[in-house]
N, C-alpha and C positions, 0 to 999 in steps of 0.2 A: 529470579530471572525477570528483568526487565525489555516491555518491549512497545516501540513506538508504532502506532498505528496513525499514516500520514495519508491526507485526502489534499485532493488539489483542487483545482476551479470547476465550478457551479456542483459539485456533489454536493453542496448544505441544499440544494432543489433537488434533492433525490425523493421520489415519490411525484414530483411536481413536474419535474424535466421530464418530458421523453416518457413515460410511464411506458408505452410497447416494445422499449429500449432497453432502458434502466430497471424498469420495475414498480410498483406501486408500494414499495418499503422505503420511510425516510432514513434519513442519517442519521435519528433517536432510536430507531429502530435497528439498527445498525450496530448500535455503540451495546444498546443491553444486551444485542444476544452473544456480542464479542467479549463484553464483558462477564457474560455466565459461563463462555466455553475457557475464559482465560481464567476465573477462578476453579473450573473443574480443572483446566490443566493445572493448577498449582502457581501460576505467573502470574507477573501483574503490569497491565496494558494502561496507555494515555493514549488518548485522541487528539488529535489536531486535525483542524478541519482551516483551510485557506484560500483566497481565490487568486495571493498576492504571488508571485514567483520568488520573493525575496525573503517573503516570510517564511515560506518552504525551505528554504536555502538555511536561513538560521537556524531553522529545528534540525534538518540533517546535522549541522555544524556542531551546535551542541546535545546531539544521540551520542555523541561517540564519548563523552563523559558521563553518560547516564544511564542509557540502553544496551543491552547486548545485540541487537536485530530491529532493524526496520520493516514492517508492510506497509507498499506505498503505491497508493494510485493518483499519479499523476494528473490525472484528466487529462487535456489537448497536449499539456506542457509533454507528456510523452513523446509528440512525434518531432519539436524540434526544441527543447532546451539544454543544450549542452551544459549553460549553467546546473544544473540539478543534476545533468550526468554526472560531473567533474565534482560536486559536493558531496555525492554519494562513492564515487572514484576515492577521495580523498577522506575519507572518515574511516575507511576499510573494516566499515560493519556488515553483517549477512543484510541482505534486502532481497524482499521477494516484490515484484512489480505484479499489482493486482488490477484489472478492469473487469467491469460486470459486462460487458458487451465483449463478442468476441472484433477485436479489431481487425482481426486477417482477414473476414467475411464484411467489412463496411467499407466506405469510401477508401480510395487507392492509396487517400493523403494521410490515413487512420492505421494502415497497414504495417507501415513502419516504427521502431520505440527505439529512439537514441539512451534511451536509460537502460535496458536489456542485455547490452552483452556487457553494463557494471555490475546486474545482479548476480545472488544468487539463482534465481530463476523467475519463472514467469506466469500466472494462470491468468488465464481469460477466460473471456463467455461463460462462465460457468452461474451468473447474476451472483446475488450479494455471498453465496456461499462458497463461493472465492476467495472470499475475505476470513473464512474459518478453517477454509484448509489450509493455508496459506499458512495461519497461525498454529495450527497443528503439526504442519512440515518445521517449521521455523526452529521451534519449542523440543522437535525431535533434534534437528540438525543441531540445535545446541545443545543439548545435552550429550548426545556425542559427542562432541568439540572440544567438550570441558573434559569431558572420561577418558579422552586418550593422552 
């Protein structure tokens, strides 16, 4: 089982950005302990880390020849890129939309996610370990998927 772990703008400033926010863990930090819980699941994960909306757009585009599931935190592009809505709409893989902040509790303009009702679901606020349950749902949800 392969599965695409997808970061959008200014997460490579994680640690740096916002620390009372985000957290004081960077995106290296991020990638190894995602990468220990994907080898204890038995799966194997890639990172893509962008700040580009286009670049995002091609990785979705081509997940769907490679991957079986996306987790993907959009950054800002969450609250208005239809484009990445519509790329993930159209690949018709599981995605789960991950933020380390809860967005329903910050700015009014933060509150909304045009990508969210493409996914399969949604964790917030939960900081970086959002990013492991996320991948632990995902890894479960397929492998049901595939057994029935």
């Amino acid at each position: 089982m392969k599965i695409l772990i997808l970061n959008g703008p200014n997460l490579n400033l994680l640690g740096i950005r916002e620390p009372s926010i985000y957290g004081k863990s960077g995106l290296n930090r991020l990638i190894k302990d995602l990468d220990k819980r994907a080898l204890a699941l038995g799966v194997e994960i890639y990172h893509f880390q962008s700040n580009s909306e286009g670049a995002l757009i091609d990785q979705i585009h081509e997940a769907r020849e490679k991957y079986h599931g996306i987790i993907f935190n959009p950054g800002a592009f969450t609250h208005y890129s239809y484009a990445l809505r519509d790329a993930i709409s159209a690949v018709e893989l599981p995605v789960i939309e991950v933020h380390i902040s809860n967005i329903s509790a910050r700015e009014s303009f933060r509150n909304i996610s045009v990508i969210a009702p493409v996914c399969l679901g949604q964790i917030s606020g939960l900081g970086l370990e959002g990013y492991g349950l996320a991948l632990e749902y995902l890894v479960k949800y397929l492998s049901n998927s595939t057994a029935n």
